[in-house]
Backbone bond lengths (Angstrom), bond angles and torsions (degrees), N, CA, C in turn:
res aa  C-N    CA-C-N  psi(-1)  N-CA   C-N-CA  omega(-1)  CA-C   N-CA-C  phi
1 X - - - 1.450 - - 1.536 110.62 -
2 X 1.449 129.71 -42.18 1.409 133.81 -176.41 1.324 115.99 -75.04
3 X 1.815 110.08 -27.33 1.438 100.36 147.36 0.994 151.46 -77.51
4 X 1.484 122.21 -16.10 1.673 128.97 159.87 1.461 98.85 -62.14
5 X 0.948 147.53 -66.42 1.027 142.81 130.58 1.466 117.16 56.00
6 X 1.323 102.73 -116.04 1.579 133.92 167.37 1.608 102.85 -41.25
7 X 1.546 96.04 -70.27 1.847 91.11 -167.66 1.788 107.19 -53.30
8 X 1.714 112.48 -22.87 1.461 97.09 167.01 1.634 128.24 -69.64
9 X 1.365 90.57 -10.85 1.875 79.66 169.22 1.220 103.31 -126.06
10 X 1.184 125.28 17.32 1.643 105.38 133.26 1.212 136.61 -73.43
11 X 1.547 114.53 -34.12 1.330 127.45 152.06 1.454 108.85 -44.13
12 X 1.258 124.22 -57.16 1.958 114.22 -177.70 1.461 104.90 -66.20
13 X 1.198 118.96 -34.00 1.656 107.40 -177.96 1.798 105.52 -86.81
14 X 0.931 113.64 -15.80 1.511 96.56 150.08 1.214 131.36 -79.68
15 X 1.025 135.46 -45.78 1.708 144.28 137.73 1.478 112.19 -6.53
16 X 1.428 121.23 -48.77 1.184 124.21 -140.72 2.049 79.98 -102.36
17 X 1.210 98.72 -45.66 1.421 95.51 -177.15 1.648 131.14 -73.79
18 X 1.488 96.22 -15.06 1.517 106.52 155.47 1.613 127.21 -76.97
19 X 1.232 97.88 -30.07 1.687 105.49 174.54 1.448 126.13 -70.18
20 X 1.546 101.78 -15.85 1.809 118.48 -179.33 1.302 88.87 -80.41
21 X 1.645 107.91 -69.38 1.649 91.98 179.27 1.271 138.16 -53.80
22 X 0.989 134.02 -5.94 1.375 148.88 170.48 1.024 118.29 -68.20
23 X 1.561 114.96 -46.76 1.659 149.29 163.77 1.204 101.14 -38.62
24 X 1.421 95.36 -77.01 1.742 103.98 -149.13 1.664 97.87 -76.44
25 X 1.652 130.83 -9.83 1.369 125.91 151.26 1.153 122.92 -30.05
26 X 1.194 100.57 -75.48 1.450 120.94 171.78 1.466 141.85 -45.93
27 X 1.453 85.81 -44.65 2.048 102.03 168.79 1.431 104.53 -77.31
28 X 1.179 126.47 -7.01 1.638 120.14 164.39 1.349 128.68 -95.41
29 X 1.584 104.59 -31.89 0.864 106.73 160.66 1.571 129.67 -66.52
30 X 0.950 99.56 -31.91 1.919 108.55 177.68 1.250 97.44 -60.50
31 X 1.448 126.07 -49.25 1.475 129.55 -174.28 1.362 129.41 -66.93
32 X 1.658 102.00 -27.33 1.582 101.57 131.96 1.085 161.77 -5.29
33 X 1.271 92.49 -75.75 1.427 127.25 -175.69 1.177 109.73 -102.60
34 X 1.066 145.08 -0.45 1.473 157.77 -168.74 1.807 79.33 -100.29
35 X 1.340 116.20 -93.32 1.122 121.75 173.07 1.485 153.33 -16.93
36 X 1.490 92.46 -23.69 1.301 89.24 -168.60 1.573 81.25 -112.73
37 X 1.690 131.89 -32.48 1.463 127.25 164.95 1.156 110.11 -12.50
38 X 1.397 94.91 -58.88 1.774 105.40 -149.45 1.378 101.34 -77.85
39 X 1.771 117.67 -66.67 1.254 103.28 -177.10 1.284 144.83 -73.17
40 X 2.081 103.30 -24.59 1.317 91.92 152.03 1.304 145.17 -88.60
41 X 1.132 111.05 -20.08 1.519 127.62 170.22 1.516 117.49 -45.91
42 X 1.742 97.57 -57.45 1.921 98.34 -170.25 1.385 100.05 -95.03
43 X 1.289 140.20 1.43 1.283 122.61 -172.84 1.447 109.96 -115.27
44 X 1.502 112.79 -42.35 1.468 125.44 166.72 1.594 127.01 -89.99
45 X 1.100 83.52 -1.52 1.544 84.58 176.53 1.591 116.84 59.74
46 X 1.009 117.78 45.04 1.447 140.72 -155.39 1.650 91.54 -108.91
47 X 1.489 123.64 160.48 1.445 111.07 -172.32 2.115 84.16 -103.73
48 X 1.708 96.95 -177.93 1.252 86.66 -159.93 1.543 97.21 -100.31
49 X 1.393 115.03 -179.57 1.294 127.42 -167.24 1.693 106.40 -112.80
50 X 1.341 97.11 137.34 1.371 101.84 171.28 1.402 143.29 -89.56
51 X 1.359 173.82 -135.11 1.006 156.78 -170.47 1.742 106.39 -120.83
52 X 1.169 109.50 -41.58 1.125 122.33 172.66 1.228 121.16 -55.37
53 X 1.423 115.63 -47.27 1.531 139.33 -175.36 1.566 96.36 -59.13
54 X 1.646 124.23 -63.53 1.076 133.01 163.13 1.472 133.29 -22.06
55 X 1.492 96.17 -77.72 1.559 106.67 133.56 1.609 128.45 23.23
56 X 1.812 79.90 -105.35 1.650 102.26 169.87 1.617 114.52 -67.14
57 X 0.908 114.66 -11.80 1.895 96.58 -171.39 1.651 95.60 -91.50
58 X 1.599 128.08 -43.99 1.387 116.14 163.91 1.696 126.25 -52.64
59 X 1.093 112.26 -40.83 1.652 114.86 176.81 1.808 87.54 -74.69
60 X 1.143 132.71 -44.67 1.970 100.77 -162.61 1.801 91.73 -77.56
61 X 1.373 134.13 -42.77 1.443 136.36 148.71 1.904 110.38 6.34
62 X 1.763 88.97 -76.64 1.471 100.70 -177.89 1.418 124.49 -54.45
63 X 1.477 102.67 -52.72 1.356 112.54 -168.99 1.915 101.90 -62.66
64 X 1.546 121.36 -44.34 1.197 137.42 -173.00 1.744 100.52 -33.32
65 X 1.679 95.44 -71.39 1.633 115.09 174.69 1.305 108.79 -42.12
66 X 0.871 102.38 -63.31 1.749 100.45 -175.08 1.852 125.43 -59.78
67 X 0.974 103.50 -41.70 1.653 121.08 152.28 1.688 109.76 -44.88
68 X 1.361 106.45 -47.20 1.751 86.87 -172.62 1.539 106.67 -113.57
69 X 1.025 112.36 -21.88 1.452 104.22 138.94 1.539 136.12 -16.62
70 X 1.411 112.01 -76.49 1.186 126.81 165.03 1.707 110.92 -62.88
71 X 0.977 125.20 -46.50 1.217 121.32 142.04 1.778 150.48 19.13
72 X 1.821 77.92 -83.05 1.761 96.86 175.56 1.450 97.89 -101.43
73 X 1.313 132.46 -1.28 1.667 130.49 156.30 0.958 103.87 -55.09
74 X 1.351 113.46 -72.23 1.847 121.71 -165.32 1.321 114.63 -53.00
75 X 1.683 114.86 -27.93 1.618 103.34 -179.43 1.263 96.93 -91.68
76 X 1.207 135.43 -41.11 1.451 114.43 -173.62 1.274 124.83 -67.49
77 X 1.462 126.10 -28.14 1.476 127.25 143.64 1.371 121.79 -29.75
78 X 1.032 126.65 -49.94 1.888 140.14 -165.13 1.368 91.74 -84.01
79 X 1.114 134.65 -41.33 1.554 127.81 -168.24 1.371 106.24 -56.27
């Protein structure tokens, strides 16, 4: 019984911790695109960006960091 239990709120705290990220996906991505509207659009005359585009440049962003991240671990470990 104390283990259904537990693994049930690990299941909610994973839930809960996928949904932040999901969140905070999104709130960056908007900020994105908010951003680059404004500055490239009205200042450079740049055409505007879409949500999707946004989107993708924070998730390849993430993955980038995280790639070299792990990265300069692994060499400084080996050193």
């Amino acid at each position: 019984m104390m283990m259904i239990e537990r693994r049930s709120l690990m299941t909610i705290a994973l839930w809960k911790t996928a949904g932040w990220a999901v969140l905070a996906l999104i709130a960056a991505s908007v900020a994105v695109l908010w951003s680059w509207n404004t500055l490239a659009g009205d200042l450079f005359a740049l055409p505007d960006m879409q949500f999707r585009h946004a989107f993708a440049v924070v998730l390849l962003t993430g993955i980038l960091v995280t790639v070299f991240s792990f990265a300069s671990r692994r060499r400084s470990h080996a050193a």
